[in-house]
N, C-alpha and C positions, 0 to 999 in steps of 0.2 A: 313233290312236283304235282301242281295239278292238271288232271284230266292228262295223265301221259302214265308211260308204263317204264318202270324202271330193268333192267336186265346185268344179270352178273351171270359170268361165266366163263366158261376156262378157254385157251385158243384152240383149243378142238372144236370149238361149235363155232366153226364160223360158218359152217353153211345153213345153219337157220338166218342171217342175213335175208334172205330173200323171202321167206318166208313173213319174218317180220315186217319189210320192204310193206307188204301187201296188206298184212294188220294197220299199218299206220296210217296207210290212203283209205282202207274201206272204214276205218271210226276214227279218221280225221283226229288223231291225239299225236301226239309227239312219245319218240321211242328216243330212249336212253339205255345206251350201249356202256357196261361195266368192264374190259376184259381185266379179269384179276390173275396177275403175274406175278407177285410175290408171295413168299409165304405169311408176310407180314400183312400182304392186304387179305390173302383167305381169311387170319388170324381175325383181323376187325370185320370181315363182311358182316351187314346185318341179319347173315342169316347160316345155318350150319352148311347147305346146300351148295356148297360153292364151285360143283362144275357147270349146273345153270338157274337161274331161279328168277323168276317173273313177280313183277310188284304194280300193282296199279293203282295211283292216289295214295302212294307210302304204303297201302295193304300188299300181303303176301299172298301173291295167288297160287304159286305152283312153281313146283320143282322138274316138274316134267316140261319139255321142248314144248313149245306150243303155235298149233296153226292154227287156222284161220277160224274152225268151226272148234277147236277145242277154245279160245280164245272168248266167243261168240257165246259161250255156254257157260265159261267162268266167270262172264261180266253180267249178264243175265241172274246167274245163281248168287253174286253178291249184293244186286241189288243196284248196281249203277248205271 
């Protein structure tokens, strides 16, 4: 996906919604929402991480929830 941030994650994290909500209007990118419900889709996620993990431009940024200033400092330290 370009200039968007990919997201997989288990249905416990839905209250980072909002939080994301707020990434998407302050860097204007599109957020794509993963929630993985079977055991067969953990099996294929593109990554081991699979209660949440964040991707920006196909790259892997983090496994850790992410708001607005950790977000802000990931995208900065990778260079985009």
């Amino acid at each position: 996906m370009l200039h968007g941030a990919s997201l997989f994650r288990d249905p416990g994290h839905i209250y980072v919604n909002d939080e994301l909500d707020e990434i998407q209007k302050e860097f204007q990118i599109s957020v794509e929402r993963r929630k993985i419900t079977t055991k067969e889709e953990a099996q294929n996620a593109p990554t081991a991480f699979t209660t949440y993990s964040a991707f920006f431009n196909g790259k892997f940024l983090t496994h850790e929830i992410l708001n607005m200033k950790k977000f802000d400092a990931l995208l900065k330290k990778s260079g985009e």
